[in-house]
N, C-alpha and C positions, 0 to 999 in steps of 0.2 A: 745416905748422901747421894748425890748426882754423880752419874758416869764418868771416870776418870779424875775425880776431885780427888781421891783421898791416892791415885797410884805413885809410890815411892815417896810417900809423905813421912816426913820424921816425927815422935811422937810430941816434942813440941809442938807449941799451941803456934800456930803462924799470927800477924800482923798485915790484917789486909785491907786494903783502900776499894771503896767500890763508889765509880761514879752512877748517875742514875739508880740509887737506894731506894728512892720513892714510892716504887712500884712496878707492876710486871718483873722482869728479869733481876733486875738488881734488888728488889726489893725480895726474890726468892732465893737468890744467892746469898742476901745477907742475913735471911733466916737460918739457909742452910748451915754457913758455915758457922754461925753462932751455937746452935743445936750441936752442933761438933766442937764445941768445946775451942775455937779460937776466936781472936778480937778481933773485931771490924768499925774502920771509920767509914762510917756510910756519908758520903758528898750528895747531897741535894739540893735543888735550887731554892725550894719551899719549904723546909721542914717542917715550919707550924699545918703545912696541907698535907702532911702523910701517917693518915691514923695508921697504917702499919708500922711505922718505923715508930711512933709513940708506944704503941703495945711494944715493940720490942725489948725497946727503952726500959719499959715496965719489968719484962720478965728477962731482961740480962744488963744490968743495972753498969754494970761493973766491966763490962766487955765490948760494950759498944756506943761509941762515940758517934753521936750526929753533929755535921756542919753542914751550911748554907756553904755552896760554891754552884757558880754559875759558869759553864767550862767556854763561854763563848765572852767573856770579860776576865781578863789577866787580871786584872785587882781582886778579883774575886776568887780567882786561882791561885794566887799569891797568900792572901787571907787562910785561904781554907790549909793549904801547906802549912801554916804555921800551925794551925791549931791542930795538928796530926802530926807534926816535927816528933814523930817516933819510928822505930827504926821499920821499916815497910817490908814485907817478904814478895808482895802478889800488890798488885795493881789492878783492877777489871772495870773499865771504862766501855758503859755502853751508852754513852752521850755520841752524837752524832759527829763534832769537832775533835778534830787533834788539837792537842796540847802539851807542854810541856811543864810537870810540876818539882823536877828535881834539878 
């Protein structure tokens, strides 16, 4: 795992949100954490365009949720909140905008 991901981590499996899934950073973060045994809704604005996050799909079927959200449209932010209305541990947002989804 990546430096300081796993420091005083409980042995439950977290619930984690990652915007920018797609690719580069978040789309290695949400390998990581997958590979380590917790679930992730990966937020992206394209999902049919991220053959990574499709492999993933493939080989953790059951632990990782993809949605479309676009973090610079509130409907879409909105949208994507619902369809990940599970309980969130970590949030890691590397889209360029703030926003608010809680």
């Amino acid at each position: 795992g990546g430096a300081g991901m796993a420091a005083g981590r409980s042995k439950e499996p977290l619930q984690i949100v990652v915007t920018g899934a797609g690719r580069g950073l978040g789309l290695e973060f949400t390998r990581q954490w997958l590979r380590r045994g917790d679930s992730v809704a990966a937020l992206v604005r394209a999902p049919e365009d991220s053959a990574g996050l499709k492999a993933l799909g493939r080989d953790f079927p059951k632990t990782l949720l993809v949605a479309a959200c676009d973090v610079a449209r509130d409907d879409s932010v909105t949208s994507a909140h619902r369809a990940i209305s599970q309980h969130i541990n970590l949030l890691t947002h590397l889209g360029w905008r703030n926003f608010e989804i809680l």
